[in-house]
N, C-alpha and C positions, 0 to 999 in steps of 0.2 A: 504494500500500500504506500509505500515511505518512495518508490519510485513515482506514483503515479502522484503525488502531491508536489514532488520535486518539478518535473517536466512541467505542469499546470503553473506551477508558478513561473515560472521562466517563459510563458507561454505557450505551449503546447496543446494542443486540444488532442485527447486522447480518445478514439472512436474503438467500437468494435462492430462487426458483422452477423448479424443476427444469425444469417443461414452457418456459419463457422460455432456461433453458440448451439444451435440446434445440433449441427452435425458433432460437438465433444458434451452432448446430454449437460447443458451450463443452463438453469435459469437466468432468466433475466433479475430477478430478483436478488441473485449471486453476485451479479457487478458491480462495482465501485458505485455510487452515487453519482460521482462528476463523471463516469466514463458516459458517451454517447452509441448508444446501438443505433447503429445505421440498417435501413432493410436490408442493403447488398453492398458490399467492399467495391463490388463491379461499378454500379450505379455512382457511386462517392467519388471512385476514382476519375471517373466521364465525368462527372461535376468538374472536378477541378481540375481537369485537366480543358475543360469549356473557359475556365476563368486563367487560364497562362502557365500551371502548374504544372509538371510532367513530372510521368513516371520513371524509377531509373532500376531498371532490371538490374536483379543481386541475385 
């Protein structure tokens, strides 16, 4: 938890993928409070990448 307070403060908006919690059996209920579930990683990704953002394959 001590990471995900750290990152937030420095700015970081921390998301996760709903179909990713479904597929490791994770309620929603289990997440951080400040983390954000997004419906699809897929769809977030096209978002920002609409707004100048790009992905960088690892």
């Amino acid at each position: 938890m001590w990471l995900i307070e750290e990152l937030q403060r420095a700015g970081v908006a921390i998301h996760v993928c709903s179909h990713a919690l479904a597929n490791q059996k994770i309620e929603r209920n289990d997440v951080a409070k400040d983390v954000m579930i997004d419906l699809a990683a897929m769809v977030t990704l096209a978002n920002l990448q609409l707004k100048g953002w790009a992905v960088i394959p690892g």
